[in-house]
C-alpha positions in Angstrom: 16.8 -5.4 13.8 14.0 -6.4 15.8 10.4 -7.4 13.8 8.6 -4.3 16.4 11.4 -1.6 14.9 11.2 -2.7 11.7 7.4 -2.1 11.5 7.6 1.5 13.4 10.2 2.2 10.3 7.9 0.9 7.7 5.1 2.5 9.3 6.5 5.7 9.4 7.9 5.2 6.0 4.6 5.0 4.1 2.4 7.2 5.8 5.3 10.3 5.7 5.4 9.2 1.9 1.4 9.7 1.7 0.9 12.9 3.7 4.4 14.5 1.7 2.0 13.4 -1.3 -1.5 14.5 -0.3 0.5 17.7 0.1 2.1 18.3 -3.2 -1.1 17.4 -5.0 -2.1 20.4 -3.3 -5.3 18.8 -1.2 -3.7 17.7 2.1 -5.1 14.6 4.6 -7.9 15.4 6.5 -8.0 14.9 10.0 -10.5 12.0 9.1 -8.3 10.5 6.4 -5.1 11.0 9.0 -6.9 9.1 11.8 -7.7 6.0 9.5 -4.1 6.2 7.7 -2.4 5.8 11.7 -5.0 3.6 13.1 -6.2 1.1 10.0 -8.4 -1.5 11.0 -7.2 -4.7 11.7 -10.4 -6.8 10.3 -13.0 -5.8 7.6 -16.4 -4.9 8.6 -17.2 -6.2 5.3 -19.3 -9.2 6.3 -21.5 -7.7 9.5 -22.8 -5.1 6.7 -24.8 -7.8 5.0 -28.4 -9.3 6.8 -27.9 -13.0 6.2 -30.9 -13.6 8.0 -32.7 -16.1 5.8 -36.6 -14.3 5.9 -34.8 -11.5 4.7 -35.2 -10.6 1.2 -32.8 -7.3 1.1 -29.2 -7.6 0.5 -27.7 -4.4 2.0 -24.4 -3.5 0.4 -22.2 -1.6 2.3 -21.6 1.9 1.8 -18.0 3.1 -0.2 -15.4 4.2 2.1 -14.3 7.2 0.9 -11.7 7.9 3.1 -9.8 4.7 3.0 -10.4 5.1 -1.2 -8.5 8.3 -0.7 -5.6 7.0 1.3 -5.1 4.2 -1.3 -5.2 6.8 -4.1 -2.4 8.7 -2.6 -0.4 6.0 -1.4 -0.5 4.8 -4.8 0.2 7.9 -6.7 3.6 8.1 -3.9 4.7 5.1 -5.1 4.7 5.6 -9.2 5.8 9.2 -8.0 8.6 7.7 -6.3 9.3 5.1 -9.2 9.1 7.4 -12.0 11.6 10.0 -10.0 14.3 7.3 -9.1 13.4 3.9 -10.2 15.4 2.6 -6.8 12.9 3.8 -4.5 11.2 0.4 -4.8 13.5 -0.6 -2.2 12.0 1.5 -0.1 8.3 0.5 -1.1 9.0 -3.0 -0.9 10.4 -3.1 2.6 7.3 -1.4 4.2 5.0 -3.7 2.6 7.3 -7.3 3.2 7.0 -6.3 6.8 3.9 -4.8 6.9 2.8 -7.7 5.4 5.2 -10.4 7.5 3.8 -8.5 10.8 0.0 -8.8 9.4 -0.7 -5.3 9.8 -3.3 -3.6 7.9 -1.4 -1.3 6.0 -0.3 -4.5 4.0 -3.8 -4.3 2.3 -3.4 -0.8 1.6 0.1 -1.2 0.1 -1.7 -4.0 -2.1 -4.3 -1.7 -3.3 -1.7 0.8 -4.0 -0.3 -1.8 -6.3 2.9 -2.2 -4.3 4.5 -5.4 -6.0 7.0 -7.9 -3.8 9.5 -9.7 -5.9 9.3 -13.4 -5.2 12.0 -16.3 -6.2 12.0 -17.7 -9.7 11.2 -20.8 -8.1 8.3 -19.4 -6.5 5.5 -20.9 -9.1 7.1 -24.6 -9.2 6.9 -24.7 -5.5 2.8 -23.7 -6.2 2.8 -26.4 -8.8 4.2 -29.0 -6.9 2.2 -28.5 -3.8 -1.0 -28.5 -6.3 0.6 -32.0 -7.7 0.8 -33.7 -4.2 -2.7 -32.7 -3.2 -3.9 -34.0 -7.0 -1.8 -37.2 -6.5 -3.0 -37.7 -2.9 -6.5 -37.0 -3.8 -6.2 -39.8 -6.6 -4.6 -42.3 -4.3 -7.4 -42.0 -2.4 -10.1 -42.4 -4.9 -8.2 -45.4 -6.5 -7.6 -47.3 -2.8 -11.3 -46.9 -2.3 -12.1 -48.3 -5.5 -11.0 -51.9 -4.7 -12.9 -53.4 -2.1 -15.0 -52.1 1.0 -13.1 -50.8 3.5 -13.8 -51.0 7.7 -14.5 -47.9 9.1 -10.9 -48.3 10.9 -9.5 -47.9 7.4 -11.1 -44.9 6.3 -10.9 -43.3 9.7 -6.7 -44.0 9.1 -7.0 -42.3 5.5 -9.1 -39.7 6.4 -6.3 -38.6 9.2 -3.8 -38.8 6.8 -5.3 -36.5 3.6 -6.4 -34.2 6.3 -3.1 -34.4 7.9 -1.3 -33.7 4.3 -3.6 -30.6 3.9 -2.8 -29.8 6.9 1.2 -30.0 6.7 0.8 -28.2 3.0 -1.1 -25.4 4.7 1.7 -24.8 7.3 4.2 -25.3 5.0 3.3 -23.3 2.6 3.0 -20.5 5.8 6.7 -20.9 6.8 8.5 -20.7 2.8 6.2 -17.7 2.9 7.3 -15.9 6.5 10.8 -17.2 4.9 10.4 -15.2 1.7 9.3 -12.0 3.5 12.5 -12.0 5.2 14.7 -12.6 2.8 12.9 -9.3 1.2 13.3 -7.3 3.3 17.3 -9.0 4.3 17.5 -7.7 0.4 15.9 -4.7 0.3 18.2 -3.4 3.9 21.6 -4.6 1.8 20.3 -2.3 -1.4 22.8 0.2 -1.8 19.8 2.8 -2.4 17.8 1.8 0.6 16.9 4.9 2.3 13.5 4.2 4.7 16.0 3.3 7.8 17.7 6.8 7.8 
């Protein structure tokens, strides 16, 4: 399947899962809470609710949101609903939010928030330690080459270039084992014998 289907399944997925939940708990989405649940926001406004402006001596905080508070609330109580009613329903949880997630759409976030976990490979956390190994061992060769003698500005200007580039690769790296790990989720959640969002 194409990554544009897969979304619309996911999408649909979740927020059937939340309204089917507002409704049992007996206080159904608003029209309000509906609108935000099918049109999330792509960015925070987090950061234009704040006056930076250095005279200024009040910090404003921004006000709760309510409504997106609520649609994480439900969402989550759908998923331990779903979990504590047949335990292989996190197939179905964990699909929507690899490719939610894989797609960078905002319902990702709420899916976090709602404490929807991904499985990731046992190998995951040596992959993070190595990467934090190389940057350590780069960082030191650095140090301990400038140590010796003076260097021309031609010599730092070629190390420079190539710890930036290594930071660089690590961060792009790092991007593609994760795209690759989001679709080898949801590849595993699809095969799942109890995988029921695509019908």
């Amino acid at each position: 399947m194409n990554r544009a289907a897969d979304l619309d399944i996911a999408l649909g997925f979740v927020t059937g899962r939340i309204e089917e939940e507002a409704t049992r708990s007996g206080e159904p989405l608003s029209d309000e809470q509906r609108f935000l649940l099918n049109h999330l926001p792509k960015d925070s406004l987090l950061p234009q609710a704040y006056d930076t402006a250095p005279e200024s001596p009040v910090v404003l905080l921004p006000p709760r949101d309510a409504t997106y508070e609520r649609l994480c609330a439900v969402a989550k109580a759908a998923y331990h609903n779903d979990l504590r009613m047949n335990s292989a329903s996190a197939l179905d949880w964990e699909f929507a939010a690899a490719v939610s997630k894989l797609n960078r759409h905002p319902m990702s976030w709420l899916l976090q928030w709602a404490s929807v976990k991904q499985r990731r490979p046992w190998w995951d956390r040596w992959l993070l330690i190595l990467a934090g190994l190389l940057f350590i061992f780069s960082t030191t060769g650095v140090m301990l080459l400038a140590g010796s003698e003076p260097w021309t500005r031609f010599q730092w200007i070629a190390v420079g270039t190539a710890y930036i580039a290594i930071l660089v690769l690590l961060y792009f790296v790092s991007r593609r084992i994760e795209e690759w790990q989001l679709r080898q989720n949801i590849e595993r959640c699809r095969r799942g014998p109890t995988f029921t969002a695509i019908t």
